[in-house]
N, C-alpha and C positions, 0 to 999 in steps of 0.2 A: 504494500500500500504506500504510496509516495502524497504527500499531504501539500504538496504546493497545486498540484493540477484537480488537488479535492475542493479547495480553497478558490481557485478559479472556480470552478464548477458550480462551489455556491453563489459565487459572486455572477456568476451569469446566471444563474436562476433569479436571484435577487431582483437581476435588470430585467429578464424575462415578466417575471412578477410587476413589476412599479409596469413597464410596454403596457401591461395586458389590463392592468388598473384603471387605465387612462379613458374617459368615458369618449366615445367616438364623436366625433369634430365634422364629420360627412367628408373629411381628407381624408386619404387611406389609398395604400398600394394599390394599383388596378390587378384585377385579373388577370393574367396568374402571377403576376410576380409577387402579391400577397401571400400564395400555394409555395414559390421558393422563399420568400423571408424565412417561411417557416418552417422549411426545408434545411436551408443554411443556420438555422439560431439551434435547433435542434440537435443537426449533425455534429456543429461544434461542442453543445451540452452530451454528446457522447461521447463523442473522442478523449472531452476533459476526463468524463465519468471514466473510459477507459483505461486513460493514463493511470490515475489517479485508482483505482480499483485493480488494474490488471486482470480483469476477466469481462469475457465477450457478455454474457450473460446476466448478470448481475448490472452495467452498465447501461444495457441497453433496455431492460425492464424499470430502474428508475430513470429515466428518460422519459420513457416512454409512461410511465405513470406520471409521471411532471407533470406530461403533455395532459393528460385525461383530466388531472388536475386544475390545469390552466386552462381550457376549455371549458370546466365546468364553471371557474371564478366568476369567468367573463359572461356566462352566461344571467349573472348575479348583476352585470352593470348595466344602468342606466346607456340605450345605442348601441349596446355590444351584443352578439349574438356568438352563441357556438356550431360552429358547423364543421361537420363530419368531413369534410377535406381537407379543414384545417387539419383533425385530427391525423387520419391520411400522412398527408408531409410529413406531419412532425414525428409517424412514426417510424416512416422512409428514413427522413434524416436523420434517426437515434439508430438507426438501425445502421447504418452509411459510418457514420463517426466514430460510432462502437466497432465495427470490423476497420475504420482504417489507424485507431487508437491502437490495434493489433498490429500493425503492422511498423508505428512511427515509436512504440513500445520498447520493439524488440531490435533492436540495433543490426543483430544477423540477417534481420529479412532483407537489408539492401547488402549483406557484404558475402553472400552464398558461398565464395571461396575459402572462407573461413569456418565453416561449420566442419569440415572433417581437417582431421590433421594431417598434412604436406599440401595442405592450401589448393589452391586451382586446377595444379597440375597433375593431382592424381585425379581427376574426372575420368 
């Protein structure tokens, strides 16, 4: 468990949280780039989760419950409404962040000639 990418994680929930609080203004992302906001703020709240957690699974389930979470708040505001594709993205992008958390994790996954010993050239 490493506690600096946990520590982002809540701190991007946090901001996720106060975004989602904010009673709707009839501004707001057009179609679909509203569908990637929520795409991208997600998959980054799983990467963090990943980092921070080291496991696919566990990450990407509280992400994804955030998401279920924060769909329901907003359903609670004054202009905001929850809808189901928001839900969608945000569990694409938890799901996106958490498998590439795996990969930006683990230092071997970009240097393959180092996982067996005499490096590259015994392939």
């Amino acid at each position: 468990m490493r506690p600096l990418p946990l520590l982002l994680a809540l701190g991007h929930m946090g901001l996720l949280f106060w975004l989602s609080h904010q009673p709707a203004t009839g501004v707001g992302l057009p179609h679909p780039w509203d569908k990637a906001a929520h795409f991208l703020a997600y998959a980054l709240l799983g990467l963090l989760l990943r980092l921070g957690l080291g496991a696919f699974r566990p990450a990407f389930l509280l992400a994804a419950l955030y998401g279920v979470l924060d769909e329901w708040h907003q359903s609670f505001l004054p202009g905001r409404e929850a809808f189901g594709w928001d839900l969608v993205a945000d569990f694409l992008g938890a799901w996106v962040g958490a498998r590439w958390g795996g990969r930006w994790g683990a230092p071997e996954a970009f240097r393959p000639w180092r996982r067996r010993p005499g490096g590259w050239l015994r392939r």
